[in-house]
N, C-alpha and C positions, 0 to 999 in steps of 0.2 A: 367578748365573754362567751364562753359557750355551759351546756347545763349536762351533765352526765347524773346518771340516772343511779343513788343504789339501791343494792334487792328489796329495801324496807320501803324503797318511794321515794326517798328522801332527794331532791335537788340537789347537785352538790355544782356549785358554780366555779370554773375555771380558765384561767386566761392562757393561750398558750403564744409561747415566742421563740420564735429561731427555725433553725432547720438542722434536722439532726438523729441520732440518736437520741431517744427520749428520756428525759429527768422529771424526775415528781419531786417539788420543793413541800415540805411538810412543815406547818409552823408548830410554833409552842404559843404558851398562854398570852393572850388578846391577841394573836396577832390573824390578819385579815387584810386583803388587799387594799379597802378603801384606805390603811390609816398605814401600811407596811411599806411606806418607799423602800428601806432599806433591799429588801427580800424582793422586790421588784426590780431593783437595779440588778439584783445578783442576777436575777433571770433576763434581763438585756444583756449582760457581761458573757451569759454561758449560755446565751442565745445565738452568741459569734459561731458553735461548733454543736449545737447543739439543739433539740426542741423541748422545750423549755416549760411545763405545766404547774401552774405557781396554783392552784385552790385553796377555797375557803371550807375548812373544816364547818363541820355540821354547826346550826346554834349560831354562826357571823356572818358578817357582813351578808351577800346573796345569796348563803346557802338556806337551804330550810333546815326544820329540824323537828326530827318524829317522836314521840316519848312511846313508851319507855326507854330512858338511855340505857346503852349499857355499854362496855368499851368495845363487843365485838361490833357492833354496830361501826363503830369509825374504822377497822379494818377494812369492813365491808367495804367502806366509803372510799380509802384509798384503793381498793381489789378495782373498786368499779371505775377509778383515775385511770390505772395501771392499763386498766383493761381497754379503754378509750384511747389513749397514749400509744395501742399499739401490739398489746398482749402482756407486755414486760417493759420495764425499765431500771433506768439508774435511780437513784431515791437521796435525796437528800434532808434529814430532818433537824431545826433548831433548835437547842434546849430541851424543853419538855415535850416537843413533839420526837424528840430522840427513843422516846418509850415506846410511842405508839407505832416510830418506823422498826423499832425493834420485835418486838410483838406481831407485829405484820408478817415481819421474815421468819419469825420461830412458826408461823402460822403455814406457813409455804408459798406466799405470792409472791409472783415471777420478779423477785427484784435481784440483778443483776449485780450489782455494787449497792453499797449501802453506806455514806456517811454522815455524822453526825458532831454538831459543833455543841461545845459545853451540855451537855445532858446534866441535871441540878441534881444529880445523884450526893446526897449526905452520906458516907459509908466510914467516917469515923468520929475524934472529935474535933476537927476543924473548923470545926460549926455545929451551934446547936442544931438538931434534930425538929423536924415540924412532931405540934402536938399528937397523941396517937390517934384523937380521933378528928385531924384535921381534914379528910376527905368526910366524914359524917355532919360536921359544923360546916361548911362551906354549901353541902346539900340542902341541909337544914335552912340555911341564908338565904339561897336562891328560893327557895322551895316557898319562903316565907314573903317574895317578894322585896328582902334585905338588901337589895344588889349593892348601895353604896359601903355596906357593913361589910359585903363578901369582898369586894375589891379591897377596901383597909387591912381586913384580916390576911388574906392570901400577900401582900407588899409588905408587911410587918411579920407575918409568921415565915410563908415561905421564902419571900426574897429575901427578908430581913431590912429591910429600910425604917429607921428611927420613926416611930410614933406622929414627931413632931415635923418632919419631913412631908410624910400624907398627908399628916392635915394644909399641909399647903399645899399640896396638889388635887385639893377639891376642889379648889380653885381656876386650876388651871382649865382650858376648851377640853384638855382629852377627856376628862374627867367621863362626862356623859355618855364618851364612847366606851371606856371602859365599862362604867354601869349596862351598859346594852346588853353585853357580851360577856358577862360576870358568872350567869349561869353555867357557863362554860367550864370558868376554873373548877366547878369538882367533875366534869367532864376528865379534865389534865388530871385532876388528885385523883382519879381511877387507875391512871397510868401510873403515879410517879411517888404516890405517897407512902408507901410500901417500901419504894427506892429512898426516900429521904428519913430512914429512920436512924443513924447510925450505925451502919452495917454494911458491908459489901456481900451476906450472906444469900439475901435476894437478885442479885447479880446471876446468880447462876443458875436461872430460868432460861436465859440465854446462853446456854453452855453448847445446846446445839445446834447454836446458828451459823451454817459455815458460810455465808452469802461475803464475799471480799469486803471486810472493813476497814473503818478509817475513821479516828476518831480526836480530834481537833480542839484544841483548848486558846487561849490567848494568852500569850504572856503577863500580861498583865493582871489579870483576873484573879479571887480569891483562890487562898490554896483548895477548898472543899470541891471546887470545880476541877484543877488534877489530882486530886485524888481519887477523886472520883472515877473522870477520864480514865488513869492510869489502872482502877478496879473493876472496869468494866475490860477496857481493850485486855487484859488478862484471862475473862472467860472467852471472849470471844477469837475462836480458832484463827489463829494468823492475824490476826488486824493488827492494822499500822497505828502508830500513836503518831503526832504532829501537833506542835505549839509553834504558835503562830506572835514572834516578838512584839511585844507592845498592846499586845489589842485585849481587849474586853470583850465583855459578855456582849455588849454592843460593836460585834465585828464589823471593820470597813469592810462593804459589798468589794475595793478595788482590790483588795488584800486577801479574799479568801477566794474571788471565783479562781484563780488558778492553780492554786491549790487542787480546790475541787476539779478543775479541767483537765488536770493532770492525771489526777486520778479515776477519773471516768473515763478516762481515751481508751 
C-alpha cells in the first residue's frame, strides 16, 4: 500500500500492480479494497500489460477523510492518484464512480482513455427515478449518525432491492462494513443524483469531454443501465459503446479486463 497525498491533506491509500502503462481503477458506492476482491482481481488481470493503481476513495477503507465534503474534493483526490501514477493515465471507473471519472475529465486531468462499466444513470422510464431530494436525505442520515438507515435507503431507493430483501441483509457480516462507509453514499449522490432523475438532459455537462471513450454495460443487466449507457456514449464525442453477453452489474473480473486491455493498448 502506498499513501499519496491530496491538496486538502487528505491521505488517499493506494495499491499498485503490474508494470506498465498506468491505469487508475475508480470505484463506485462501498466499494474499498478491504471488501473489493472483484476490482482486485481486475487489477492482477491488467496488471499482465500494465501498472495498475486500484485506491480507496476518500471516507473507506485506509483513506482519510477531510470535511467539508464537496465533490471537487475527490477529483482532487484522483488529480493526486494521476499525478503519482506518473503525470497521466488510463482511468477506469465502476458504476457510480463513472460520474466522478467523468467530471475528472470535463475538469482537464491528464486522463488518456477513459472507461466506464454501467454508470446508474436513470434518463427515462425504465425505472423509477431516485426521490429529488435523495442526495439531502442520505446527508441528513449520515450527518445524524443513521448509517444503518442511510445504507437501507440508498439499496431500496437507488438500487432498488425489495424492502424485504435488506432487511435480511442486516444480517449478513457485510452489513457493518457497509454501515462504516455509509457516509460516503451522499459522497456518490453528489455525483450521480442529478443523473438518476429521469432524464438524459444532464448528460450533456459532458458534451465536451473528448478524452477516447468507452462505455460498457452487461448483457444481462436491467434495461435502465443501456439506456443509460446508450444516453451517455451519445454525448460523449466518439465513444465506443460495448455490451458484454451475460453479465451483470456484478461483472466477471475474467470477462472485462480484456476488454478494457484492448482498449487501453
Amino acid at each position: 500500500m502506498h499513501i499519496v497525498t491530496s491538496p486538502d491533506g487528505t491521505p488517499i491509500a493506494v495499491d499498485r500492480v503490474g508494470e506498465g502503462p498506468a491505469v487508475v481503477l475508480v470505484g463506485g458506492a462501498f466499494q474499498h479494497r478491504a471488501i473489493d476482491e472483484p476490482t482486485a482481481r481486475l487489477a492482477a488481470l491488467l496488471g499482465e500489460r500494465f501498472t495498475v493503481h486500484h485506491y480507496d476513495r476518500r471516507g473507506r477503507g485506509d483513506s482519510g477523510d477531510t470535511a467539508p465534503y464537496a465533490p471537487e474534493r475527490e477529483v482532487e483526490d484522483l488529480a493526486a492518484v494521476i499525478e503519482a501514477a506518473g503525470g497521466s493515465a488510463r482511468v477506469f471507473a465502476m458504476s457510480s464512480g463513472g460520474a466522478l471519472a467523468l467530471d475528472a475529465a470535463r475538469a482537464g486531468l491528464p486522463i488518456r482513455k477513459l472507461a466506464l462499466y454501467e454508470p446508474p444513470f436513470i434518463v427515462d422510464a425504465s425505472r423509477p427515478p431516485v426521490p429529488a431530494d435523495y442526495r439531502e436525505h442520505l446527508t441528513a442520515l449520515a450527518a445524524g449518525g443513521r448509517h444503518g438507515e442511510a445504507v437501507e435507503y440508498f439499496l431500496t431507493r437507488a438500487v432498488g432491492l425489495p424492502a424485504e430483501m435488506v432487511a435480511g441483509m442486516r444480517q449478513a457480516p457485510i452489513w457493518p462494513v457497509f454501515e462504516k462507509v455509509a457516509p460516503t453514499l451522499a459522497y456518490d449522490a453528489a455525483f450521480v443524483a442529478e443523473h438518476m432523475a429521469g432524464s438524459a438532459e444532464p448528460l450533456r455537462r459532458w458534451t465536451g469531454v473528448e478524452v477516447p471513450a468507452l462505455v460498457v454495460t452487461g448483457g444481462a443487466s436491467p434495461e435502465h443501465f443501456h439506456t443509460g449507457a446508450d444516453a451517455l456514449a451519445a454525448v460523449l464525442p466518439g465513444a465506443q459503446r460495448r455490451t458484454l453477453p451475460g453479465q451483470t452489474h456484478e461483472v466477471d473480473p475474467e470477462q472485462l479486463a480484456p476488454v478494457l486491455s484492448e482498449f487501453f493498448h
